[in-house]
Backbone as CSV, one residue per row, in Angstrom:
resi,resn,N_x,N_y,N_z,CA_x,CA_y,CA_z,C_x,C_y,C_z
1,UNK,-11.613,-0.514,-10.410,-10.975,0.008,-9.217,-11.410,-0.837,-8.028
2,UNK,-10.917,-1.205,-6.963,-10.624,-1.582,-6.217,-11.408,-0.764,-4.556
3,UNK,-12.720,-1.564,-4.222,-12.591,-1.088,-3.049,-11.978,-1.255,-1.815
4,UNK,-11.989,0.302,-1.119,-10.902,-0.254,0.621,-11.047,-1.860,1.064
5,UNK,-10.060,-2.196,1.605,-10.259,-3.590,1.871,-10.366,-4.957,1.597
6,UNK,-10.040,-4.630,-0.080,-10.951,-5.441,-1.190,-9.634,-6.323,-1.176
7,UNK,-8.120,-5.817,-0.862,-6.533,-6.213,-0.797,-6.488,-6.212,0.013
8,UNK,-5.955,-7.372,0.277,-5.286,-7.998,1.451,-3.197,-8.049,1.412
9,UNK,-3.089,-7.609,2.552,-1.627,-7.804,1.798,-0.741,-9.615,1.014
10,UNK,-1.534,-10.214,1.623,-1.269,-11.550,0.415,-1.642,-11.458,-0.656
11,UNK,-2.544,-10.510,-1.680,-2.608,-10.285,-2.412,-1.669,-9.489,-3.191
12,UNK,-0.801,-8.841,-2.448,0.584,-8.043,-3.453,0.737,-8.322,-4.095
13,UNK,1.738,-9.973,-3.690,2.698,-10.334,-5.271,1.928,-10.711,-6.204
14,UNK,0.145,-10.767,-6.165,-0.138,-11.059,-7.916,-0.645,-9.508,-8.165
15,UNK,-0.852,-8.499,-7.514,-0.758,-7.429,-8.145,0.354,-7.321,-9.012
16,UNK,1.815,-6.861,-8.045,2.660,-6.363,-8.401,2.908,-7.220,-10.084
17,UNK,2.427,-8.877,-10.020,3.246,-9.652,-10.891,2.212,-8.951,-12.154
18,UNK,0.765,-9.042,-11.910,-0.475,-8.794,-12.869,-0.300,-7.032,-13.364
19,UNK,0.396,-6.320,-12.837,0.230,-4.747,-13.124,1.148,-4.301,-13.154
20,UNK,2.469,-4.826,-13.282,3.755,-3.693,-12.980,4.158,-3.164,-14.415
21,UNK,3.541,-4.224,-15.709,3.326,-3.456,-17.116,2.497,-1.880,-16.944
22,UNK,1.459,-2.627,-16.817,0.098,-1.891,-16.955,-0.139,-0.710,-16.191
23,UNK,0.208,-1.029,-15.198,-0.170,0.190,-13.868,1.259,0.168,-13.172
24,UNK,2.313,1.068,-13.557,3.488,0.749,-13.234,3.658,1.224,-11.143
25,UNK,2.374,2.153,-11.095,2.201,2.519,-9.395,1.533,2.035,-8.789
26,UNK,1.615,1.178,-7.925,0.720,0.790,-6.455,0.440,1.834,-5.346
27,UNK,-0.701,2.248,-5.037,-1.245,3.267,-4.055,-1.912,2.202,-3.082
28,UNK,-1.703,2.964,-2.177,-2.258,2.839,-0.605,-2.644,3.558,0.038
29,UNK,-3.532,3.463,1.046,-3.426,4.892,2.339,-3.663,3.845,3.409
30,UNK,-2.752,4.293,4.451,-3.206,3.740,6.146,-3.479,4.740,6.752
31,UNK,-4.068,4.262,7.769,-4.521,5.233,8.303,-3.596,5.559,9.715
32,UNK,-3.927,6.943,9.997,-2.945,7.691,10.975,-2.993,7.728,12.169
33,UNK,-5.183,8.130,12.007,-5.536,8.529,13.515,-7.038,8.090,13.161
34,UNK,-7.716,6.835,13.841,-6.566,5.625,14.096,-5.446,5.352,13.501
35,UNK,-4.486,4.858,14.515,-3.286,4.737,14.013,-3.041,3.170,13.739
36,UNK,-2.048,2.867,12.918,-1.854,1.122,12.387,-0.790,1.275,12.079
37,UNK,0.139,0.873,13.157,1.730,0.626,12.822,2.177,-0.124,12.321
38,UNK,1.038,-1.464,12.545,1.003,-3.010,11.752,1.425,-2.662,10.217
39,UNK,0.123,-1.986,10.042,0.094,-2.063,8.188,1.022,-0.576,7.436
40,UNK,1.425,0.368,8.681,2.193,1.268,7.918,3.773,0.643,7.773
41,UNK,4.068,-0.376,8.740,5.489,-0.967,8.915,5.653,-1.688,7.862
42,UNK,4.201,-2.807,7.250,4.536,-3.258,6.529,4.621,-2.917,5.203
43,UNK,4.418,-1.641,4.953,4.202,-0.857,3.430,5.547,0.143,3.797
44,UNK,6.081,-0.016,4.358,7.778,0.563,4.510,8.660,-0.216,3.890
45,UNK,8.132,-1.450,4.679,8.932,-2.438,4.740,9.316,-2.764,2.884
46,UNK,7.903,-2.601,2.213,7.773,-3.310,0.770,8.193,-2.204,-0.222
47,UNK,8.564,-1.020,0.077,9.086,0.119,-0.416,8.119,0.746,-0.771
48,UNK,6.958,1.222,-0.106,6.439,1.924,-0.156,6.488,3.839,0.285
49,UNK,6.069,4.455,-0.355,7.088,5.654,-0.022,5.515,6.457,0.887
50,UNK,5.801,7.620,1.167,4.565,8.519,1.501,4.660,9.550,0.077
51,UNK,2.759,9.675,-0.126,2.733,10.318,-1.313,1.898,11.483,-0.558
52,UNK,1.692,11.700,0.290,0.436,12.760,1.126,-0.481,11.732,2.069
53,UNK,-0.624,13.251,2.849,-2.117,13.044,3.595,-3.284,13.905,3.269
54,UNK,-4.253,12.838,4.470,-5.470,13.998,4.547,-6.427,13.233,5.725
55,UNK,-7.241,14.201,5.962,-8.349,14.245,6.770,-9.512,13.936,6.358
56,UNK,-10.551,13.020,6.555,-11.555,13.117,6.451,-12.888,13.770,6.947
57,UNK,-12.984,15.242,6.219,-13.871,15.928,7.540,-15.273,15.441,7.699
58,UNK,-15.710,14.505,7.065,-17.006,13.972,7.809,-16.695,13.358,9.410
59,UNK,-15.591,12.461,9.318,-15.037,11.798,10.671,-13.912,11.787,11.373
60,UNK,-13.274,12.974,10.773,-11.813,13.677,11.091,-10.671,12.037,11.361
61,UNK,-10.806,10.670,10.532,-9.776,10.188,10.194,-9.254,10.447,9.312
62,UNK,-7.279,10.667,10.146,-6.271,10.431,8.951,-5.993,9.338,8.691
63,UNK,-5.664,9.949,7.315,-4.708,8.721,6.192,-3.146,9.655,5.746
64,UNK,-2.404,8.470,5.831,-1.216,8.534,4.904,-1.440,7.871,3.431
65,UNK,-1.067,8.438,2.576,-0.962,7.998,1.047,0.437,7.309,0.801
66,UNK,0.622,6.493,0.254,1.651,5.483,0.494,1.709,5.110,-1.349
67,UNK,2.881,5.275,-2.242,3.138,4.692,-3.191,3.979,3.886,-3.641
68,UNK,4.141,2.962,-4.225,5.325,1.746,-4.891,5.534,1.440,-6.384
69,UNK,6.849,2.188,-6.449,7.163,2.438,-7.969,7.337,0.576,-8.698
70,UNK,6.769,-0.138,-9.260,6.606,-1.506,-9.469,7.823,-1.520,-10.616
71,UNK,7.797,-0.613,-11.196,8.443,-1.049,-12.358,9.838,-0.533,-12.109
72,UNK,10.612,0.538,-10.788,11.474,0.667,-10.714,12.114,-0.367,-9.202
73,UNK,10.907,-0.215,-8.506,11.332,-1.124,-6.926,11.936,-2.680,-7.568
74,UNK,12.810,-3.212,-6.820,13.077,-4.574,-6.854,13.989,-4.455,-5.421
75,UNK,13.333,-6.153,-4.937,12.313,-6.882,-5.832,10.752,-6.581,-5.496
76,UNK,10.167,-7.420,-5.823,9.138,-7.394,-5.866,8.228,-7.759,-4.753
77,UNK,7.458,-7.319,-4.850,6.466,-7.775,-3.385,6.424,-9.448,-3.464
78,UNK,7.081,-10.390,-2.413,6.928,-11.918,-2.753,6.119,-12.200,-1.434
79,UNK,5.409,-13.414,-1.524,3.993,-13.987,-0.866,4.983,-14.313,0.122
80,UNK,6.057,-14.503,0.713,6.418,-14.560,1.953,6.706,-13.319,2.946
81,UNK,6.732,-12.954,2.175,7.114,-11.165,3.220,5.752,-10.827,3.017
82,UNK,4.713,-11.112,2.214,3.401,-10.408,2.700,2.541,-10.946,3.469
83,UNK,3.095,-12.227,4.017,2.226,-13.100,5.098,2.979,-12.683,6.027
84,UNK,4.405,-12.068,6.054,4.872,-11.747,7.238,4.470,-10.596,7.925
């Protein structure tokens, strides 16, 4: 598993290419509050859907949960739209 941060969004398209057998879902969470329009626009953008939220009550940040069906989305996450 994968820690926060550990993905970069240039890293997509060898997820998507390395896991869309294997792990046919890509998960995410951005966060809410703080808010990041940057990285929620761009997980719209890649067909990412909302799967839930939540709160963190140690530090009361939200997250949105964000999923991408790999094996039904096309196309695919490509290294130019994730540098964009």
């Amino acid at each position: 598993m994968l820690a926060p941060r550990d993905v970069a969004p240039a890293d997509y398209p060898a997820l998507n290419d390395a896991h869309a057998a294997a792990l046919p879902i890509l998960a995410c969470e951005v966060n809410l509050d703080p808010a990041n329009p940057g990285s929620m626009a761009f997980h719209v953008k890649q067909g990412f859907r909302p799967a839930g939220e939540a709160t963190d009550p140690r530090n009361g940040k939200r997250v949105r949960y964000l999923v991408r069906d790999l094996a039904a989305v096309s196309p695919p996450i490509s290294a130019a739209a994730a540098a964009s």
